[in-house]
C-alpha positions as CSV (number, residue, x, y, z in Angstrom):
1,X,-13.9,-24.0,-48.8
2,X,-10.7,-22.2,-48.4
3,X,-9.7,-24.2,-45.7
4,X,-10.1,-27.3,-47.6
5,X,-8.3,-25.6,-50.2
6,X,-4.8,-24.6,-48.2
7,X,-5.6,-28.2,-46.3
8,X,-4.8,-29.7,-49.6
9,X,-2.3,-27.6,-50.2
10,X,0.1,-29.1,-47.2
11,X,2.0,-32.3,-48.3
12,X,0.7,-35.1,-46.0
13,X,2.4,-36.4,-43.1
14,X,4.0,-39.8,-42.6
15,X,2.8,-41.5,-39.6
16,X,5.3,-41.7,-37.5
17,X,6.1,-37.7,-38.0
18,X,2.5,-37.4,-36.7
19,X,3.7,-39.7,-33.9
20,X,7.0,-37.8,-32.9
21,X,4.9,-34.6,-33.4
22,X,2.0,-35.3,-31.1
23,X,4.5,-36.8,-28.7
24,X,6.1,-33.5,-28.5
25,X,3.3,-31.4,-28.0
26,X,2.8,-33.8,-25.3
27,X,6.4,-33.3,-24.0
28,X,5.9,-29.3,-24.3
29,X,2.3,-30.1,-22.1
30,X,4.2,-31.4,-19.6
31,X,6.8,-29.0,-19.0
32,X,4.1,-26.2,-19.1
33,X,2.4,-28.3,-16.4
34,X,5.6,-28.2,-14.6
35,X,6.0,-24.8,-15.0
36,X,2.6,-23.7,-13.4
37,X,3.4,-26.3,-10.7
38,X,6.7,-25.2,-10.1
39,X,5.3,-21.4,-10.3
40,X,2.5,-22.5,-7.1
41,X,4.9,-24.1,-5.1
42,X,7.4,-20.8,-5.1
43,X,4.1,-18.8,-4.1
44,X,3.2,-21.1,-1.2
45,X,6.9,-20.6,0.0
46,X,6.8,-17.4,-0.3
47,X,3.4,-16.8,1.5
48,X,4.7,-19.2,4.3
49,X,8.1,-17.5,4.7
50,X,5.7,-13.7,4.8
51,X,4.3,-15.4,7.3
52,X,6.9,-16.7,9.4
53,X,8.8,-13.5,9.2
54,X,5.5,-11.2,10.3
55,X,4.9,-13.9,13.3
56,X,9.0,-13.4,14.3
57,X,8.8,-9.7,13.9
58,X,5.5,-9.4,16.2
59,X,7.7,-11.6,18.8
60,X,10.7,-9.4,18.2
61,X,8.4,-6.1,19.1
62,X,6.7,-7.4,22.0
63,X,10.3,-8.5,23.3
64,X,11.3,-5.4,22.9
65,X,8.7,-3.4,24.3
66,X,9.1,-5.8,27.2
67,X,13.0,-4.8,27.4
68,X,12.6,-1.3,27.3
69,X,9.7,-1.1,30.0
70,X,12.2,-3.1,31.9
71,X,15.0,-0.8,30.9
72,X,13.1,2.0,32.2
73,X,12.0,0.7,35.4
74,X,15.9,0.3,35.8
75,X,16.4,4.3,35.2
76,X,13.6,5.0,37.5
77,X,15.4,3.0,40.5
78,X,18.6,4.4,39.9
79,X,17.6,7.6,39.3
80,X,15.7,7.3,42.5
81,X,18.7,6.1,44.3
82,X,20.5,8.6,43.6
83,X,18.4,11.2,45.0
84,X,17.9,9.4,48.1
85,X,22.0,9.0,48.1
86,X,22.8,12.3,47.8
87,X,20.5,13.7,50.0
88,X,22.2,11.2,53.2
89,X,25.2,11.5,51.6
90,X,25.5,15.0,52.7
91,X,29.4,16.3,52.0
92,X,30.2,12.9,50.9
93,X,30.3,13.3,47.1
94,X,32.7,10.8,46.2
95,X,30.4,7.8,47.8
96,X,27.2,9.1,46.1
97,X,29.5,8.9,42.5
98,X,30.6,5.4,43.3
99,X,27.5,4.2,43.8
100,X,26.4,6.1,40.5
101,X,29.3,4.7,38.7
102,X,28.2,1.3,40.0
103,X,24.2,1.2,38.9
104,X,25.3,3.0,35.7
105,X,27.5,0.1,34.6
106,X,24.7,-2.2,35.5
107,X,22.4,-0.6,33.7
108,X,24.6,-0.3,30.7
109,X,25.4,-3.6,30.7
110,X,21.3,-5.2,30.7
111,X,21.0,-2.3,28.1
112,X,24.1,-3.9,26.0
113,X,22.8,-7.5,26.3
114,X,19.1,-6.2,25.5
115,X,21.3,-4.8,22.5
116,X,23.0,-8.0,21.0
117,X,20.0,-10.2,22.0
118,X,18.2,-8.3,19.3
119,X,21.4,-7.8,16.9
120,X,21.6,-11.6,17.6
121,X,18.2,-12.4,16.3
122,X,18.4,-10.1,13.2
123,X,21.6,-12.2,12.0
124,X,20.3,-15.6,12.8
C-alpha cells in the first residue's frame, strides 16, 4: 500500500519523456555492453601477448644454452691448444703467445656476436 501511495505521489510522465528515457537506458545498455566487450578483448590480448613473450623467452634460453655450450667447447680447444703449444714450443714463448693472442680474439669475437645477437633480440 505504501508503494501505491509514493507511486501516486510522482507527477506522471509525458510520453515522449518515457520515450527519451527508455531510449537512454538503452543507450547506457549499450555502452556497458561495450564496456565488458572492450574489457574481454584487452584480456585476450593480453593472454596472447603472455603467451607470445613465454614462447620467445623459452627460444631465447635454449639459444642461449646452445651458445654457451658452444662457447665452452671453444675454451676447451683453445685451452687445449695451448697446452699442446707450449709444450712443442719449447723456448719459443713469443709463438705460443701469438697463437694465444690469435684464438683469444676469436673467441672473443663469437662471444661478442653471441652478445648482441641476444642484446639484439631484447630491443626488437
Amino acid at each position: 500500500m505504501a508503494r501505491k501511495a509514493r507511486a501516486s505521489r510522482r507527477p506522471k510522465l509525458p510520453p515522449e519523456v518515457k520515450a527519451a528515457l527508455t531510449e537512454i537506458q538503452s543507450g547506457v545498455k549499450g555502452v556497458a555492453r561495450s564496456i565488458d566487450d572492450i574489457r574481454k578483448t584487452l584480456r585476450q590480448a593480453e593472454q596472447r601477448i603472455e603467451a607470445d613473450a613465454r614462447t620467445r623467452i623459452q627460444t631465447l634460453r635454449r639459444d642461449a644454452r646452445a651458445q654457451l655450450a658452444a662457447l665452452r667447447s671453444r675454451e676447451r680447444d683453445v685451452a687445449k691448444t695451448l697446452k699442446s703449444l707450449s709444450a712443442a714450443a719449447g723456448g719459443s714463448w713469443q709463438d705460443v703467445k701469438q697463437s694465444a693472442d690469435a684464438m683469444l680474439a676469436d673467441a672473443r669475437a663469437m662471444a661478442a656476436s653471441v652478445i648482441e645477437r641476444f642484446r639484439s633480440a631484447l630491443g626488437g
